[in-house]
C-alpha positions in Angstrom: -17.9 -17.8 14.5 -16.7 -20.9 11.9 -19.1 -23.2 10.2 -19.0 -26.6 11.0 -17.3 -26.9 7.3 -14.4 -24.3 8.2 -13.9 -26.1 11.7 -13.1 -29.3 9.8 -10.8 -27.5 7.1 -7.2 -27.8 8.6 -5.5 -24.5 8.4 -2.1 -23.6 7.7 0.1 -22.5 11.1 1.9 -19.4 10.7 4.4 -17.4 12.2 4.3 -14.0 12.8 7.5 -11.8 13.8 7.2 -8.4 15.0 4.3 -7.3 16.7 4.4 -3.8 16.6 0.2 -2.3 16.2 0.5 -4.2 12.6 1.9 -7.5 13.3 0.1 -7.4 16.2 -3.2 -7.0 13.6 -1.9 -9.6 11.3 -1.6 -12.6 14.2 -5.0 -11.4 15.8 -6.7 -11.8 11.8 -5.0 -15.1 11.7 -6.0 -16.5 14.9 -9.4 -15.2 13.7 -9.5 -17.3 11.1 -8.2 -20.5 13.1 -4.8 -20.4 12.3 -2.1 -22.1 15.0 -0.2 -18.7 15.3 3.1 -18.3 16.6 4.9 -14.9 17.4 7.8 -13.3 18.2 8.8 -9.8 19.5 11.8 -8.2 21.1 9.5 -7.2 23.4 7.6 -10.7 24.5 5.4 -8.7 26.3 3.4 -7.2 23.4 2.6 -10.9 22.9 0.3 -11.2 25.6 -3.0 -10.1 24.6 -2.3 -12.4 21.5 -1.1 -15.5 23.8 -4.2 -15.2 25.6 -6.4 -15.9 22.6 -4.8 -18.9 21.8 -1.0 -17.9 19.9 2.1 -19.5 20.8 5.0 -17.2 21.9 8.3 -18.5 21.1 11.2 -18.0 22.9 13.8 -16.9 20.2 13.5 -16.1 16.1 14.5 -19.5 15.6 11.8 -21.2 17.5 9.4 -19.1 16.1 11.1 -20.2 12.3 10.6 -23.6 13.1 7.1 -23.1 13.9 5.5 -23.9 10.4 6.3 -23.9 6.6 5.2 -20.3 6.6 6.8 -17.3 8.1 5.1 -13.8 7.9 7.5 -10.6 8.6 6.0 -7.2 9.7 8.8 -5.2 11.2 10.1 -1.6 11.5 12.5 -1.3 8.6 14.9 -3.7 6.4 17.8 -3.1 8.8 15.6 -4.9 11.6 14.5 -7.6 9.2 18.0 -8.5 8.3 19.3 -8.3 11.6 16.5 -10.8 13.0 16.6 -13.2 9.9 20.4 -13.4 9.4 21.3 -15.8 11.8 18.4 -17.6 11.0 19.2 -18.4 7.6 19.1 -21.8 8.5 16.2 -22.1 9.8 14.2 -20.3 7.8 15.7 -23.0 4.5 12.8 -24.7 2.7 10.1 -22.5 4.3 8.4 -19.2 3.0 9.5 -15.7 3.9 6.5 -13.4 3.6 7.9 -10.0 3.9 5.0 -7.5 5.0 8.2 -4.5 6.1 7.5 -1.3 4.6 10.7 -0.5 2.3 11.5 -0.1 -1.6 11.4 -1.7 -4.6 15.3 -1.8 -4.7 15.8 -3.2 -1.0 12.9 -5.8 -2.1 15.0 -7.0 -4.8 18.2 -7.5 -2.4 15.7 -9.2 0.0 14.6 -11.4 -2.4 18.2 -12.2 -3.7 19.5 -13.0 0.3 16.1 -15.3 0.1 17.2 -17.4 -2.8 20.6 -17.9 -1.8 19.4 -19.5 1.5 17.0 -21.5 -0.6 13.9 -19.6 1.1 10.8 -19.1 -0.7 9.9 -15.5 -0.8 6.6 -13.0 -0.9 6.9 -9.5 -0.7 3.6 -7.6 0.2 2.3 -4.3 0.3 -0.5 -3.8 3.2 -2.8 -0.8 2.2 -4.9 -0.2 5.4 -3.8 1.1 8.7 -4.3 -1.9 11.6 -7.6 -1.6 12.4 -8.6 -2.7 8.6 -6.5 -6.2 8.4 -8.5 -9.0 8.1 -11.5 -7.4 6.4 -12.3 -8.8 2.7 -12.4 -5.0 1.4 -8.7 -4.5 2.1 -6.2 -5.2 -0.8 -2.7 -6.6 0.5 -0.7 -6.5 -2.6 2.1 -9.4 -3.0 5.1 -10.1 -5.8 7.1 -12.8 -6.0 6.6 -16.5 -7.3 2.9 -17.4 -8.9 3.0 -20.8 -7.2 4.3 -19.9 -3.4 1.5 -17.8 -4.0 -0.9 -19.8 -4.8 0.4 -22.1 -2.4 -0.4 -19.7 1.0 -3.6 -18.1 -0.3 -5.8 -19.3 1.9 -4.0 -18.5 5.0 -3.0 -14.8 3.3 -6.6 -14.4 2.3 -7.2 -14.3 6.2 -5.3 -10.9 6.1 -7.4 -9.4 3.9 -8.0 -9.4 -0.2 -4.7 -10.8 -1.4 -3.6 -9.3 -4.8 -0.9 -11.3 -6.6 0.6 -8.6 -9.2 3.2 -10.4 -10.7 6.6 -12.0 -10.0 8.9 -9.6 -10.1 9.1 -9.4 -6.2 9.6 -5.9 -6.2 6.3 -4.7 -7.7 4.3 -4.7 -4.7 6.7 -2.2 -2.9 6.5 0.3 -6.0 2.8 -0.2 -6.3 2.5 1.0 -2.7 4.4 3.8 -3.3 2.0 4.9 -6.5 -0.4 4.3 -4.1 0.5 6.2 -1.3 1.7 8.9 -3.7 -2.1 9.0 -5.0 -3.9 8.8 -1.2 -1.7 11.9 0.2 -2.3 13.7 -3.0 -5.7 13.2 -2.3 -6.2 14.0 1.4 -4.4 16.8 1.1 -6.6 18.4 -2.2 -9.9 17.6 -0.1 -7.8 19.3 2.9 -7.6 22.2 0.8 -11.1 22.1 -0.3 -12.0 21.8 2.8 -9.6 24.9 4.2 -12.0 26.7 1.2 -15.3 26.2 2.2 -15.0 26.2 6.2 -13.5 29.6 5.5 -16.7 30.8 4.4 -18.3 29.1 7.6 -19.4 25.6 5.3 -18.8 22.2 8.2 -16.5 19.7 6.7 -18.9 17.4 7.5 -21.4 19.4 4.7 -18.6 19.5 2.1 -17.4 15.7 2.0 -20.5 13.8 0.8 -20.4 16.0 -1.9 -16.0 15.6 -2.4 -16.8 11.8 -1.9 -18.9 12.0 -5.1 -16.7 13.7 -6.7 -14.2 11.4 -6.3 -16.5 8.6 -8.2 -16.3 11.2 -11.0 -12.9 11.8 -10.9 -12.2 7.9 -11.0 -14.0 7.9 -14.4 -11.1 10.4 -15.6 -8.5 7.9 -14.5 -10.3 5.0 -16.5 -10.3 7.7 -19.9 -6.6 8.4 -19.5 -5.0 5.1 -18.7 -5.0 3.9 -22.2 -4.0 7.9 -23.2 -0.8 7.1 -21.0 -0.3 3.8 -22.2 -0.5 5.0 -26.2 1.5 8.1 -25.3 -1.4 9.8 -27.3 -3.8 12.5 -25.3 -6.2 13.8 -27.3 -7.9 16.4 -25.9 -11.5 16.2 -26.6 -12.7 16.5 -23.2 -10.6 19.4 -21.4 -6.8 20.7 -22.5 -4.0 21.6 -20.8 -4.9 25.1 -21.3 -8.3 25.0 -20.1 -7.1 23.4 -17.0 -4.6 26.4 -16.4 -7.4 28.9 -16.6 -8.9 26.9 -14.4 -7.2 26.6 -11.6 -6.7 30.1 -11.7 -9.6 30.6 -10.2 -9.0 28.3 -7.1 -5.5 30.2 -6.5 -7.5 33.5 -6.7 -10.6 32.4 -3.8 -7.8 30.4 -1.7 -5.8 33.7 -1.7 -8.6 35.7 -0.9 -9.9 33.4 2.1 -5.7 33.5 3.3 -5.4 29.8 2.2 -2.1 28.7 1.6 -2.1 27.9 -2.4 1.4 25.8 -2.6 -0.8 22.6 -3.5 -2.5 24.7 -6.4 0.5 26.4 -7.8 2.5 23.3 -7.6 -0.3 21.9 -9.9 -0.2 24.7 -11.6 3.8 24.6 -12.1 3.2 21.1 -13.7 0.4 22.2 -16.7 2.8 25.3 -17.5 5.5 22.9 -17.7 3.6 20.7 -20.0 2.1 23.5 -21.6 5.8 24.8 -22.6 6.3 21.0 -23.9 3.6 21.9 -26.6 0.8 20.2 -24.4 -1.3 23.1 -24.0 -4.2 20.9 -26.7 -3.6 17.9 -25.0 -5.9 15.9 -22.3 -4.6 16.5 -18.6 -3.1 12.9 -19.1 -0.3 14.6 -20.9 1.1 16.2 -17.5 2.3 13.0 -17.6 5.5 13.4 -19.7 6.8 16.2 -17.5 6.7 14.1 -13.9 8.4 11.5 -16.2 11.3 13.7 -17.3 11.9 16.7 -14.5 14.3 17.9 -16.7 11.4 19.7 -19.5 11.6 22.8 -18.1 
């Protein structure tokens, strides 16, 4: 339910193409918030759960353009994107492109190019929940682009969740994401592993991940310690080195392989501190791994 105060507050309509599970989740959060929503699909009939809570379907992209000053896209690739908006160009001229499609940095910079020649003011954003999180305050959408179309749709992007402006270079949200996504599988699949370890020994998962959430906490604290390590291209290490780290993980490779745990996580990780180790890292903070992902070349 709305105060009395938000009831009065007019909010910004928006247009929502593509309703796949995630568009879908965007126009529901937006209606949520008391948005006039308009959508479009290929397929009209995804639209009707949303139609029956009050969103507009429109008939054609165009309609759906003309809709309101600001045009959200969530669809399946940058092909699909371009083959909607193209013929749109028109349309969409003096109004904001949010662009919420998966892709990379480098097809968010072409994206951003076709926007400004059409005159088209253009977001890119990086959503980093699955559907059932959008529209929650603890979810960070990430967005690039310009400072003041930013600042401009806030409120009604703040209705998708915690909006993060990182800068205007309109590709940053799209590498961001991939960081991101590169950190989150790397992380699933260690606690996997972990996980594979101790349930081996007849430990429940459940038993093991309050204590690998805590862990976690620690770990974060290593991230703040290396950051400016990475950022000086310095590592002393005064904590753990390189070397200590190999000995290390020796010992996980030795109790997955003697529990029939498949080690190529570990000895990938492994494979990485040699490699640094070789690069006369070996007294150096973990942080120092660092120059090797940078240049695959150090052998």
């Amino acid at each position: 339910m709305h105060s009395a105060q938000e009831t009065a507050t007019v909010r910004e309509p928006v247009t929502v193409i593509g309703l796949g599970q995630m568009g879908s989740a965007l126009a529901a959060a937006l209606l949520d918030h008391g948005h006039p929503t308009t959508v479009w699909n290929r397929s009209p009939e995804k639209a009707g759960p949303l139609v029956a809570r009050g969103a507009r379907l429109a008939a054609t992209p165009a309609e759906a353009v003309a809709a309101g000053s600001l045009v959200i896209a969530c669809v399946l690739d940058y092909e699909v994107l371009h083959t909607l908006l193209d013929p749109h160009s028109d349309a969409l001229a003096g109004r904001t492109l949010v662009n919420l499609t998966s892709g990379s940095p480098e097809q968010v910079q072409e994206a951003a190019a076709w926007a400004a020649a059409r005159r088209v003011a253009y977001l890119d954003g990086a959503i980093m929940t699955t559907p059932p999180g959008v529209g929650t305050p603890e979810v960070m959408i990430l967005y690039s682009g310009s400072p003041e179309v930013f600042a401009a749709h806030r409120p009604a992007l703040a209705a998708l969740g915690d909006p993060l402006h990182l800068g205007s270079e309109p590709g940053l949200a799209a590498l961001y994401d991939a960081a991101l996504l590169s950190l989150m599988w790397a992380a699933l699949t260690g606690w996997l592993h972990g996980t594979a370890l101790v349930t081996a020994e007849k430990s429940a998962a459940t038993d093991f991940t309050p204590i690998a959430v805590r862990w976690l906490g620690a770990i974060g604290g290593f991230f703040a310690t290396y950051a400016p390590q990475v950022d000086a291209g310095r590592y002393p290490g005064d904590d753990a080195t390189v070397d200590v780290q190999i000995a290390a993980i020796d010992h996980v490779l030795h109790a997955a392989a003697a529990r029939g745990i498949d080690n190529a996580l570990p000895e990938l990780l492994k494979s990485a501190m040699e490699r640094a180790r070789k690069a006369g890292h070996g007294r150096d903070s973990y942080a120092s791994v660092i120059e090797v992902l940078r240049d695959p070349q150090v052998p």
